[in-house]
N, C-alpha and C positions, 0 to 999 in steps of 0.2 A: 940732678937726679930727681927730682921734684918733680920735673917738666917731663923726663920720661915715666913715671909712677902716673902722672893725672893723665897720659895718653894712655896708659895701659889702661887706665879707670876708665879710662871713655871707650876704648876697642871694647873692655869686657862687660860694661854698659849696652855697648849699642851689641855687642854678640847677643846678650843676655835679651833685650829689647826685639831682637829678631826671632830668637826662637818663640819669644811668646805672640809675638805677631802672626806668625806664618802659623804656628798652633789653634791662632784662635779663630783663621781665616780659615780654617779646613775642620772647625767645629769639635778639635782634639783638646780643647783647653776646656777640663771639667776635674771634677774631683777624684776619677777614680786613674786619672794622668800622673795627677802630680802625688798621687799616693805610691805607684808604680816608679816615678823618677825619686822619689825619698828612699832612701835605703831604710833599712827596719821596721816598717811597716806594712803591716798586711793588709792587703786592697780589701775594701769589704766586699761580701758578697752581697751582686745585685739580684734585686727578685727576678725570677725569668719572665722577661714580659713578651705576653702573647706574639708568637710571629704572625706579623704582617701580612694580609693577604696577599698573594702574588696573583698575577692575571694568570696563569694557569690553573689555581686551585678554582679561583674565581670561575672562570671556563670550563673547568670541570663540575663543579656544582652546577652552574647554568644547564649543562650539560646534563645532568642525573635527574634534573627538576623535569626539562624536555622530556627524555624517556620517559618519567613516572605517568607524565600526562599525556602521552603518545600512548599507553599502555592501558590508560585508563579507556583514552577515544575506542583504542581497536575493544575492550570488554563489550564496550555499547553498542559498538556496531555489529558485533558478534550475535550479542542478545536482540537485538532489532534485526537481523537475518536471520535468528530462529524464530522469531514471532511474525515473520513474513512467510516464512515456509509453512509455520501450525494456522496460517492466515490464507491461506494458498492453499493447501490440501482441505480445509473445512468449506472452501469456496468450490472447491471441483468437485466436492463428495455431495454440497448441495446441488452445485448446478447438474451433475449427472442424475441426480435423483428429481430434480425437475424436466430434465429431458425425458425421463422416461415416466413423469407424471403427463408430460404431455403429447410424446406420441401415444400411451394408450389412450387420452383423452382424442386424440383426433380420429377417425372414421382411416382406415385402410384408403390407400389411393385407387384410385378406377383406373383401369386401365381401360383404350378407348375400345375394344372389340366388347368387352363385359357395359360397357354403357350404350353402343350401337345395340346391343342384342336386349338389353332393358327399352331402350326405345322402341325397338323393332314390335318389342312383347307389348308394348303400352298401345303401342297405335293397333292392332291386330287385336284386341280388348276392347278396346276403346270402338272402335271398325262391331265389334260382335255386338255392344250396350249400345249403338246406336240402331242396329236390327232390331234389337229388343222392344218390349213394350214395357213401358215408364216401370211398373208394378215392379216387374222382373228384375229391373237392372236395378231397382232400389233394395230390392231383396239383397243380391250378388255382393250391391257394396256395403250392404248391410255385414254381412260376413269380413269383409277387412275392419271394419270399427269394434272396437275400440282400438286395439292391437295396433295395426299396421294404417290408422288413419290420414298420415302423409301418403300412404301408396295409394288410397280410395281417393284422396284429394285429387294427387296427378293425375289418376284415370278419369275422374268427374273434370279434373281441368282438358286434356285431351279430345273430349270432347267439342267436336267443329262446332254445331250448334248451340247459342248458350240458352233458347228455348225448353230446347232438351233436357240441358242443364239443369235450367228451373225445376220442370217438371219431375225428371228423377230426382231433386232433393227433396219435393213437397210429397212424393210418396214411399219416404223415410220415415216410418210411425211411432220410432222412440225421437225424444225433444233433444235430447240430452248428444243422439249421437248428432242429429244435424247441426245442433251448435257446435259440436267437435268438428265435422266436417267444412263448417263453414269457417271456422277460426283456420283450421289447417289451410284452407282456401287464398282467407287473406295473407297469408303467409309465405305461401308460394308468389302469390302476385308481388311480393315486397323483394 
């Protein structure tokens, strides 16, 4: 009887010996176990400890951080497209206002019949002050100076003979208009 009692001691040894085995290998053998396998006592209560991030919340925060910054890019670029447009409309309100400083600054185009018919007038002038005697045709351009002293230039340039030339400018009696005439002169030759 002995010998069956020390084997029942060893079966409920090693039963015993198993459970806590297999308990301690799966991380189940702690205190609030064996408070739960005790009859009459009440398991304490654990403080709630923070859950564990999972790779979804994870992912999802990643996720909301992307947006916020995504959200912030598209503001700037928003604001950089309207300061491109108020940057774009102050450039076309100048440059139209420099186009039209600058066609009125330029001289009307010729059309070729209105410049044949001023040539035509120059030479048929020019043709009459070379009839002329010196006095006369210094008089005549006397009348275009000050005023129109480019037109008395071309007509004194027109002029075939540059003798003539000479001559009707030396019988120009103001100083003032032959240095006009004569500055216009070099002018035209440039």
């Amino acid at each position: 009887m002995k010998f069956t009692l020390l084997i029942g001691l060893i079966f409920l040894l090693a039963f015993v010996g198993t459970i806590v085995g297999v308990l301690s290998a799966t991380g189940q053998l702690n205190k609030e176990t064996f408070q739960k396998l005790l009859p009459g006592q009440k398991p304490e209560t654990v403080a709630a400890e923070e859950p564990k991030e999972d790779d979804l919340s994870v992912y999802s925060r990643e996720m909301k951080e992307q947006k916020r910054v995504l959200e912030e890019k598209q503001k700037q670029v928003q604001e950089r497209e309207q300061r491109l447009v108020t940057v774009q409309t102050d450039i076309e309100r100048l440059l139209g206002k420099f186009e039209a400083a600058n066609a009125a600054s330029q001289p009307p185009p010729v059309d070729q019949k209105t410049k044949e018919n001023e040539i035509a007038g120059l030479k048929r002038m020019a043709d009459t002050l070379v009839a002329m005697d010196d006095s006369k045709a210094a008089a005549i351009l006397q009348t275009y100076l000050p005023d129109r002293a480019r037109e008395a230039a071309k007509l004194l340039n027109s002029l075939p003979d540059e003798k003539k030339r000479a001559r009707i400018l030396s019988k120009i009696d103001e100083p003032k208009l032959q240095a006009t005439l004569l500055e216009e002169l070099k002018n035209l030759e440039q």
